[in-house]
C-alpha positions as CSV (number, residue, x, y, z in Angstrom):
1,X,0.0,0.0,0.0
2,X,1.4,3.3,-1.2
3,X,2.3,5.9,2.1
4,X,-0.2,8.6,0.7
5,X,-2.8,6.3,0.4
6,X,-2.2,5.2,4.1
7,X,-2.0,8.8,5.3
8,X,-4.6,9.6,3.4
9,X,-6.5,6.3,5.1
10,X,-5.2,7.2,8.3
11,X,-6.8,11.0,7.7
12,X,-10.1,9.8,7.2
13,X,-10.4,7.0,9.8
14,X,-9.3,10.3,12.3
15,X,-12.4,12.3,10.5
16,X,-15.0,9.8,10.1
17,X,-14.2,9.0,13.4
18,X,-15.6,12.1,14.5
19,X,-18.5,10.5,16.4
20,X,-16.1,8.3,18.4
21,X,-13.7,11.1,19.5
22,X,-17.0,13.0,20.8
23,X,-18.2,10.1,22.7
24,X,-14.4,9.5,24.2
25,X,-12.9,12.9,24.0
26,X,-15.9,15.4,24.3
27,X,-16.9,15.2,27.8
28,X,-12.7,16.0,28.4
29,X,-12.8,18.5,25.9
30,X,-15.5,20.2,27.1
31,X,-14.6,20.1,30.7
32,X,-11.0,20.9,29.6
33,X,-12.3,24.4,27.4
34,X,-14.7,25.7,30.6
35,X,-11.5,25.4,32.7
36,X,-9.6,27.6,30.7
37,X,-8.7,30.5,32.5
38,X,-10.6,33.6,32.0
39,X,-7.8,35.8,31.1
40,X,-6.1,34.4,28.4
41,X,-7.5,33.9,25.0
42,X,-9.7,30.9,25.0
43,X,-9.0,30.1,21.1
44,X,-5.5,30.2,21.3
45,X,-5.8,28.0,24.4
46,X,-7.9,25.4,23.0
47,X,-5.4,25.3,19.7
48,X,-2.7,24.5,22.7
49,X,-4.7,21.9,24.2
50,X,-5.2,20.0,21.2
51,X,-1.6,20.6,20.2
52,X,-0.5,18.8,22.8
53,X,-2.6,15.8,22.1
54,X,-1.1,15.9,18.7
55,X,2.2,15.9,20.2
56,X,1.7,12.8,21.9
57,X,0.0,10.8,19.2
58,X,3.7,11.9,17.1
59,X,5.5,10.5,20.1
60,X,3.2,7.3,20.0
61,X,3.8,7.0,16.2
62,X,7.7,7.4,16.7
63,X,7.8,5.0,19.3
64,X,5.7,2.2,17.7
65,X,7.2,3.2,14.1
66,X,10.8,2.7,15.6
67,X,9.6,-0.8,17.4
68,X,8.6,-1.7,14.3
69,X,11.6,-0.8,12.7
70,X,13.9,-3.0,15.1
71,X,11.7,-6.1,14.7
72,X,11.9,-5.4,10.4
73,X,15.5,-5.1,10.9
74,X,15.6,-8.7,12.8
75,X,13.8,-9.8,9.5
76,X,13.0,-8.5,6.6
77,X,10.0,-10.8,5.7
78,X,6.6,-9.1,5.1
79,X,4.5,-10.9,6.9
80,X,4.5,-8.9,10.2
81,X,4.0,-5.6,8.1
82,X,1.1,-7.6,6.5
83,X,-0.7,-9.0,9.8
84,X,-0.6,-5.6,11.2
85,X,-2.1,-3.9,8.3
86,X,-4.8,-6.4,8.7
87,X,-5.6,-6.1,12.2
88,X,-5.3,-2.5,12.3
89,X,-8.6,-2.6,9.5
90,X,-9.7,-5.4,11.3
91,X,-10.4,-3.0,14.7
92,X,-11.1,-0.7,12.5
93,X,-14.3,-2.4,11.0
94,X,-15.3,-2.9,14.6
95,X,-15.3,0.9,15.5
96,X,-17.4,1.8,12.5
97,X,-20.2,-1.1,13.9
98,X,-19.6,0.6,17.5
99,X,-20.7,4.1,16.4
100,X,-23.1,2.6,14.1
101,X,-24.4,1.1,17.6
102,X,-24.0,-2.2,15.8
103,X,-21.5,-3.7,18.2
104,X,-19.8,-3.1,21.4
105,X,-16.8,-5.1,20.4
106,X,-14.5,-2.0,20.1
107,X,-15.0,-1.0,24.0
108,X,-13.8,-4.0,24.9
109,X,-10.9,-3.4,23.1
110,X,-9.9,-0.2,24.2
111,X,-9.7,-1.4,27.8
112,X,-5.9,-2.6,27.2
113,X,-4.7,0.3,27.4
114,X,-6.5,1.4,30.6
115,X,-3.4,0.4,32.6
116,X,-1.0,3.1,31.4
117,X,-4.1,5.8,32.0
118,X,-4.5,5.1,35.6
119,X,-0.6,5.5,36.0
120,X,-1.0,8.8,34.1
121,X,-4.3,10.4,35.4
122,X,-2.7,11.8,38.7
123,X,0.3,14.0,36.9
124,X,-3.6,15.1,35.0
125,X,-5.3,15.9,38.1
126,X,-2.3,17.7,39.0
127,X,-2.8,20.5,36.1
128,X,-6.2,21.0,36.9
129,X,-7.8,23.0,36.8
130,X,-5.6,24.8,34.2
131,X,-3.7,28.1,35.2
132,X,-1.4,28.5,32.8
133,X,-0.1,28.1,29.4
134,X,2.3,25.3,29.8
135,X,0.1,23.6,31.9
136,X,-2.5,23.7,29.1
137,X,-0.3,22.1,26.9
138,X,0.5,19.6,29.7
139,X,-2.7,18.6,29.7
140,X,-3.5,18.3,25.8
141,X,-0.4,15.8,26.1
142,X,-1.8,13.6,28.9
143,X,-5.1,13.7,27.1
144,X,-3.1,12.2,24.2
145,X,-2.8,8.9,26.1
146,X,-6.6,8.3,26.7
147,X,-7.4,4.8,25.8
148,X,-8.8,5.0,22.3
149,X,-9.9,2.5,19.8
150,X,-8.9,5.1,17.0
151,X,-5.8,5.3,18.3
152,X,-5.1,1.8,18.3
153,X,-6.2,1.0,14.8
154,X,-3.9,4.1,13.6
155,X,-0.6,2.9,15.9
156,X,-1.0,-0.1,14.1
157,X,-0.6,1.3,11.0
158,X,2.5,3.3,12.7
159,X,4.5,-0.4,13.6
160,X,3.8,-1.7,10.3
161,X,5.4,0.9,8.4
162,X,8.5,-0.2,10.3
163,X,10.4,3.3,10.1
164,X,10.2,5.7,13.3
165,X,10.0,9.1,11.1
166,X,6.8,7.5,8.9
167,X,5.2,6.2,12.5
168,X,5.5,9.6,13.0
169,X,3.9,10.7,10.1
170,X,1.0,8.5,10.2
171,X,0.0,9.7,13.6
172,X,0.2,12.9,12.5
173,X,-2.0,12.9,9.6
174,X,-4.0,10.4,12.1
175,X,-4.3,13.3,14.6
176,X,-4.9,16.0,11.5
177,X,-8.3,14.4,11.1
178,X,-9.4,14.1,14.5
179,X,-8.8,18.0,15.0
180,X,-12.0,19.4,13.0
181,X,-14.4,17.1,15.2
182,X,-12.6,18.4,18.5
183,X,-11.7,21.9,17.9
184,X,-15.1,22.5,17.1
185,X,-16.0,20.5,20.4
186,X,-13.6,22.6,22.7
187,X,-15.9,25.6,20.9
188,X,-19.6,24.4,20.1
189,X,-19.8,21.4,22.6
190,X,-23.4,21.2,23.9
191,X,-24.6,22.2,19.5
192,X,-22.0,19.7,18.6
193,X,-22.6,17.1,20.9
194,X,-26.2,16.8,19.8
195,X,-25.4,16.1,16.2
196,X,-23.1,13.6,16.7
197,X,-25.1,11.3,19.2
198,X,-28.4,11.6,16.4
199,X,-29.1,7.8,15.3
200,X,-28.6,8.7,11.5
201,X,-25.6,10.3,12.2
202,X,-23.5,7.9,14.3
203,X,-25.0,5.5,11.9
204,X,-23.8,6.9,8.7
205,X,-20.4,7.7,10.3
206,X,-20.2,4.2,11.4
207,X,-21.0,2.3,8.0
208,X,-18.5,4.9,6.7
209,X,-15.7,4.2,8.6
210,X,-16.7,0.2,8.7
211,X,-16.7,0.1,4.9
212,X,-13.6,2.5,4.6
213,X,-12.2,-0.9,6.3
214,X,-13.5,-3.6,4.2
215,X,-12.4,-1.7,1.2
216,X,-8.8,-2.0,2.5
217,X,-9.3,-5.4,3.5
218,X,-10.5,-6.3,0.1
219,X,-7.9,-4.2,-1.5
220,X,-5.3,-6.2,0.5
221,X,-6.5,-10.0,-0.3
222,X,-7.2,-9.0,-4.1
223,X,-3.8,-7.8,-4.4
224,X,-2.4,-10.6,-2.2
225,X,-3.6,-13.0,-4.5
């Protein structure tokens, strides 16, 4: 698969995704944006927040990418690169039946990384509420780590490119789509917020992002053979 159709791939899933990220991220986002102290510029502020959660979806791509990079360099088969690319569309087809409220498969999923959350939620409780400008990027970092099912499908994208610098990448364009659907929640929650949760709407995002999925799959075995 050629890199810009996987960061355009890895764009979309962060878009489409949009319903997801409100469900997960909005409540944070929201609570995040009313915390925001009163005299300095809210826009610039909520930019900073999400800047930092960027930031740590890079780091997550480098460190994945470069893992991936030491097992390729063990052996330079491409099966690994292959099962990864898989499963990563694999959770991916389960997210789009989650916010089509199809299947509740993808929850269970995101549970694994629950773990590393708990071990990070005190430094968060720490920086709150925010005073400050680093501490607002602080917290758009630690936000980063939430345990996401979006996330996961997209890092797996980032260890089967097996290069640190295009783990990197992928995040990025990852996070790139995500940022629409959460700047506007950090802005518009409550008129936002509505949309998103309406039946036809989670329900066309969902088949969106599910067949987005299959299409790759299919791509993948059609090509394979």
């Amino acid at each position: 698969m050629s890199s810009d159709i996987t960061f355009f791939t890895l764009f979309l899933i962060g878009f489409f995704g949009g319903g997801h990220c409100v469900g997960m991220c909005g409540g944070l986002s929201s609570a995040f944006a009313l915390q925001l102290p009163p005299h300095i510029n809210r826009f610039w502020l909520i930019l900073l927040l999400n800047s930092g959660r960027i930031s740590s979806y890079v780091l997550i791509g480098f460190l994945v990418g470069l893992l991936g990079q030491i097992g390729i360099s063990l052996d330079q088969t491409r099966w690994l690169q292959n099962g990864l690319f898989v499963a990563a569309n694999l959770l991916l087809l389960l997210i789009g039946l989650y916010l089509a409220g199809l299947s509740a498969w993808a929850v269970k999923v995101e549970t694994i990384g629950r773990p590393i959350w708990k071990k990070l939620n005190p430094l968060l409780n720490k920086l709150l509420p925010i005073r400050s400008i680093p501490a607002c990027f602080g917290v758009g970092m630690l936000w980063g780590w939430l345990p996401c099912g979006l996330v996961y499908s997209a890092s797996l994208y980032a260890l089967g490119s097996g290069s640190a610098w295009r783990g990197s990448l992928y995040m990025l364009a990852f996070a790139l789509g995500t940022l629409p659907n959460l700047l506007a929640m950090g802005f518009f929650a409550a008129q936002l917020k509505s949309l998103l949760q309406r039946r036809p709407v989670r329900l066309a995002a969902g088949l969106m992002v599910a067949a987005w999925a299959l299409w790759q799959l299919f791509r993948f075995f059609q090509t394979a053979h």
